[in-house]
C-alpha positions as CSV (number, residue, x, y, z in Angstrom):
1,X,-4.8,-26.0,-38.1
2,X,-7.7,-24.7,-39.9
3,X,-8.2,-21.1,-40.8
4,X,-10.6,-18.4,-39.4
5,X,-13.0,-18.5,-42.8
6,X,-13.0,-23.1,-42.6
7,X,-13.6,-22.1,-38.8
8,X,-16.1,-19.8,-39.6
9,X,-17.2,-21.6,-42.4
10,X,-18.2,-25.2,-40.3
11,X,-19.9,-23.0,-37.7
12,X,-22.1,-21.2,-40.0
13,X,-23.3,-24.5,-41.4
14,X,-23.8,-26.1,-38.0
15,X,-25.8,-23.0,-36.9
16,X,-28.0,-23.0,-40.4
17,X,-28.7,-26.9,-39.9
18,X,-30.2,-26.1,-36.3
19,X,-32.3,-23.6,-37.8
20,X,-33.1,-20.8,-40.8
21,X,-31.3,-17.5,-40.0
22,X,-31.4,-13.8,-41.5
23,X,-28.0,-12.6,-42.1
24,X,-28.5,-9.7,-39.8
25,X,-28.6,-12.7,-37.3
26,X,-25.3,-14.8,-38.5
27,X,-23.5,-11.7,-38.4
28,X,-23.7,-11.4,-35.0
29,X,-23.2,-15.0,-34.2
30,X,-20.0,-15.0,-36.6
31,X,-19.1,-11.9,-34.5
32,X,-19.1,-14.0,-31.4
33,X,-17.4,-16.5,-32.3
34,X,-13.5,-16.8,-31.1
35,X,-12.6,-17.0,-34.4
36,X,-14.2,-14.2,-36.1
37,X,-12.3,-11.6,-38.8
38,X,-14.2,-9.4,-40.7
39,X,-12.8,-10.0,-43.6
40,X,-13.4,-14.2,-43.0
41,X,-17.0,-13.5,-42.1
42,X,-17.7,-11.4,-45.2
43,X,-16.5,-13.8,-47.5
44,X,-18.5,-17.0,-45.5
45,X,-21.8,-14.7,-45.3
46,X,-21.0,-14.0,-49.1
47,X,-20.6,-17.6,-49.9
48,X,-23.4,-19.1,-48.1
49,X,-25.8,-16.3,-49.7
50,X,-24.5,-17.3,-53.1
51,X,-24.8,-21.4,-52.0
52,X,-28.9,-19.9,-51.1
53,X,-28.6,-21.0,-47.8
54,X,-28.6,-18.4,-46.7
55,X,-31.8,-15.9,-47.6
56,X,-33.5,-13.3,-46.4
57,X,-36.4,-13.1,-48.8
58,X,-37.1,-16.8,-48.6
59,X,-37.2,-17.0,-44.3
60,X,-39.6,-13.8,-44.5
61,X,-41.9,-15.8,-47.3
62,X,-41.7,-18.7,-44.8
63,X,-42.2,-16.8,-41.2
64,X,-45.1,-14.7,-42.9
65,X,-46.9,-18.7,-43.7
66,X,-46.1,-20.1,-40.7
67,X,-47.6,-16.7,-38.7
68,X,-51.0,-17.2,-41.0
69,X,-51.2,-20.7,-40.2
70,X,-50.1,-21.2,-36.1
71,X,-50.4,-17.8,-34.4
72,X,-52.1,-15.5,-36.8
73,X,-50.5,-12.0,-36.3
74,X,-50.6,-8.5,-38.1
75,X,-48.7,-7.1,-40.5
76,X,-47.1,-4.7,-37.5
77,X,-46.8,-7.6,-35.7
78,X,-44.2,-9.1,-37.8
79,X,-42.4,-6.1,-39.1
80,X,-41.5,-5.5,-35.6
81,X,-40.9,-9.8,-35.2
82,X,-38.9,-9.3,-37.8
83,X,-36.9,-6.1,-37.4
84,X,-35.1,-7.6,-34.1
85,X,-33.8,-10.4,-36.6
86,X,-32.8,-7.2,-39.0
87,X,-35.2,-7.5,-41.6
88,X,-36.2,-4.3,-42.9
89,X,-39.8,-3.4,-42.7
90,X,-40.7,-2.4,-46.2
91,X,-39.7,-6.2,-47.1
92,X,-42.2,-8.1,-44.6
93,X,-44.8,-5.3,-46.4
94,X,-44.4,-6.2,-49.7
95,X,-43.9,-10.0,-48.6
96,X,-47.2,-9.8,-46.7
97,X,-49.2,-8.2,-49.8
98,X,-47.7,-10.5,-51.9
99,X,-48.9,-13.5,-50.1
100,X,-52.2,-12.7,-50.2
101,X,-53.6,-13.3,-46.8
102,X,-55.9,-10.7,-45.6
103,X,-55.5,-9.1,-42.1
104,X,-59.2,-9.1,-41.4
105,X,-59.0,-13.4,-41.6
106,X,-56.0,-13.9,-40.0
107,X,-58.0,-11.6,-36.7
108,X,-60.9,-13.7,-37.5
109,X,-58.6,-16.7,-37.3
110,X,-56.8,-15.7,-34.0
111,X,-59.5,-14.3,-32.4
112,X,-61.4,-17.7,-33.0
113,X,-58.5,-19.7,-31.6
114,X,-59.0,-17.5,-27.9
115,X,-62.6,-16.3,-27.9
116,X,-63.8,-19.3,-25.3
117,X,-61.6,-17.6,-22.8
118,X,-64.2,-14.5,-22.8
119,X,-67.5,-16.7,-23.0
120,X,-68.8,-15.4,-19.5
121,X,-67.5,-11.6,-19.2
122,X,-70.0,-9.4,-19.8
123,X,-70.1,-7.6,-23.7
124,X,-67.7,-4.6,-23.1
125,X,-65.2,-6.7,-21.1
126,X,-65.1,-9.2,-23.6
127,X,-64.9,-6.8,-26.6
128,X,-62.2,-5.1,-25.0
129,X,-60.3,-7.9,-24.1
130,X,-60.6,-9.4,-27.6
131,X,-59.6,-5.8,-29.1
132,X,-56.4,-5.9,-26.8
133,X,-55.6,-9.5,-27.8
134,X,-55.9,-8.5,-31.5
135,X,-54.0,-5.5,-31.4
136,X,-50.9,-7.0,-29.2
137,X,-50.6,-9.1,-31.8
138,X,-50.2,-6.5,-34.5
139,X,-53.4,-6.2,-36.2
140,X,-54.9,-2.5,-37.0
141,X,-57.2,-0.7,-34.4
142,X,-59.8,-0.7,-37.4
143,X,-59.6,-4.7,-38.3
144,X,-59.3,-4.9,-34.2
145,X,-62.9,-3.1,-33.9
146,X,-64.0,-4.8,-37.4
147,X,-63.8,-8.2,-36.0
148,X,-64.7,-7.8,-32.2
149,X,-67.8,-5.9,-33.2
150,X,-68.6,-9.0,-35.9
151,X,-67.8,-11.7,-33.0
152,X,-69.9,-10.5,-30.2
153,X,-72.7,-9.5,-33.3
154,X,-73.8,-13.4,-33.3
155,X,-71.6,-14.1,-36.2
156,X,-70.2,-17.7,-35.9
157,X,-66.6,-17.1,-36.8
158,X,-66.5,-21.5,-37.2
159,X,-69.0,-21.0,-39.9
160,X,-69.3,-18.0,-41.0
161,X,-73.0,-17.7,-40.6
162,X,-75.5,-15.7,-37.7
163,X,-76.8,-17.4,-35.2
């Protein structure tokens, strides 16, 4: 019969090969496993962070690129993404300086992605409903104003000319 750390062990492998967790997250799935010991789970989490597979630094690097690129979203936007997967905020911040994507273009870029849903409202509707959009997805009420103002402006966002 195996032990509690193999058990442990083959389970945290199986969940990693699905997909990249934090080790906030394989804490808690250690935890409900019927197998789990502290002291078992410890030593695996230990173990696979050694082995790298296991990185916290390296999924927030990752999630902060995949963000820019499929659904643009603020630096708020992904601390608090982040915090439910128990990555502390002041590490997304320094990540998301460090990768040197500006807030202002990743608006522009999701704002661009959703703006032919307001074509026909009238000016203030559609300012306001592109100001909503931007900030429920964790930009700053002043890059929210910045680019909803420079969108219904005449400012072609695709080229980055006036019309």
């Amino acid at each position: 019969m195996k032990t509690p750390q193999e058990l442990l062990w083959n389970y945290s492998l199986r969940a990693l090969g699905r997909r990249a967790h934090t080790t906030h997250e394989l804490k808690k799935k250690l935890q409900e496993h019927s197998a789990y010991e502290p002291e078992a789970s410890t030593v695996v989490i230990q173990k696979l962070t050694d082995l790298n597979y296991l990185n916290d630094h390296d999924f927030v690097a990752r999630t902060i690129e995949q963000y820019s690129k499929l659904k643009p979203t603020g630096l708020r936007g992904l601390q608090a993404r982040l915090a439910k997967k128990g990555i502390p905020s002041d590490l997304v911040k320094e990540l998301f300086q460090a990768s040197e994507v500006s807030e202002f273009d990743l608006a522009r870029a999701a704002l661009k992605k959703y703006a032919h849903k307001w074509v026909r409202l009238p000016e203030l509707d559609r300012r306001k409903k592109q100001i909503y959009f931007l900030a429920s997805r964790g930009f700053p009420s002043s890059v929210c104003f910045q680019v909803a103002k420079l969108q219904n402006s005449g400012y072609d966002m695709a080229n980055n000319s006036l019309n």
